[in-house]
Structure formats: C-alpha cells, structure tokens
BARO-758439 format. One line per 3 residues: number of its first residue (from 1); their letters; for each residue x, y, z of C-alpha. Coordinates in steps of 0.1 Angstrom, whole numbers, m for minus. Example, Ala and Ser with C-alpha at 12.3 -4.5 7.8 and 13.67 -1.06 7.14 Angstrom:
BEGIN
1) AS) 123 m45 78 ~ 137 m11 71
END
This chain:
BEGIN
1) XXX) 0 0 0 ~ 17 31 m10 ~ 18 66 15
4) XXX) m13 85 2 ~ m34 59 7 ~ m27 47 40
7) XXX) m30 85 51 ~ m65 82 38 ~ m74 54 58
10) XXX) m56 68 88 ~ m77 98 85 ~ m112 78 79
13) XXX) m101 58 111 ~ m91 89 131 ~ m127 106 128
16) XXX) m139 71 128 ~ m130 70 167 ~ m136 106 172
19) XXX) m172 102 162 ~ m175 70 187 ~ m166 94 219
22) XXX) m183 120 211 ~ m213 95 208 ~ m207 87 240
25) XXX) m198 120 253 ~ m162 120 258 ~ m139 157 250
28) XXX) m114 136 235 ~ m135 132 204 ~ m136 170 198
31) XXX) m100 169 205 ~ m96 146 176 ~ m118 162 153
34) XXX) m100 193 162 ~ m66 175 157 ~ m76 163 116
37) XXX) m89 199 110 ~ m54 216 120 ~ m37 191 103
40) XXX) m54 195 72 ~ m60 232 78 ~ m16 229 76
43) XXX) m16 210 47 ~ m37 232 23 ~ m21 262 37
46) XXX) 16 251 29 ~ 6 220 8 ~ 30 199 31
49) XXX) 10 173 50 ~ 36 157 77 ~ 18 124 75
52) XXX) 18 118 37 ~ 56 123 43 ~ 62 101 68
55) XXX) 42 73 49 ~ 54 81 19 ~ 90 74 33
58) XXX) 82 41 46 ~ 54 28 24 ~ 68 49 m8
61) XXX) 43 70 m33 ~ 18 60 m52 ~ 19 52 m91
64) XX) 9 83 m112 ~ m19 72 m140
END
C-alpha cells in the first residue's frame, strides 16, 4: 500500500474514533476532530501534509496514471 493511501485510511479511522466518543460523550473526540482539521487546515495552507511524508518514506508513493 503506498503513502497516500494509508493516510486516507488513517484519516477515515481517526474521525472514525472521534465520532465513537463524542457519541458517548467524551472531550477527546472534539480533541480529535480538532486534531484532523489543523492538520489539514496545515496542509492546504503550505501543501505539506507531515503524515503523507512520513508514509510516503516508509510505504513509498503511489503510481501516477
């Protein structure tokens, strides 16, 4: 699985389990949900997203089609 990709998912799962507590009432979920939107609030800002470059140094980029 190459870097873009698994950031995806990581994302998907990240508000996955921020949506669970704040179902069930918990402040970490805002936390979380606060966390994505900085993190992609950074990335279309500078259009460097720190996770896509981690993964894409240990996973390696995707093919372009």
């Amino acid at each position: 699985m190459c870097g873009e990709k698994l950031q995806r998912f990581l994302m998907a799962f990240v508000l996955l389990v921020a949506f669970y507590f704040m179902s069930i009432g918990s402040i970490v979920g805002v936390v979380l949900q606060f966390f994505v939107i900085g993190m992609i609030l950074v990335w279309a800002i500078t259009d460097f997203c720190p996770s896509i470059w981690f993964f894409n140094k240990f996973f390696g980029k995707c093919e372009k089609k």
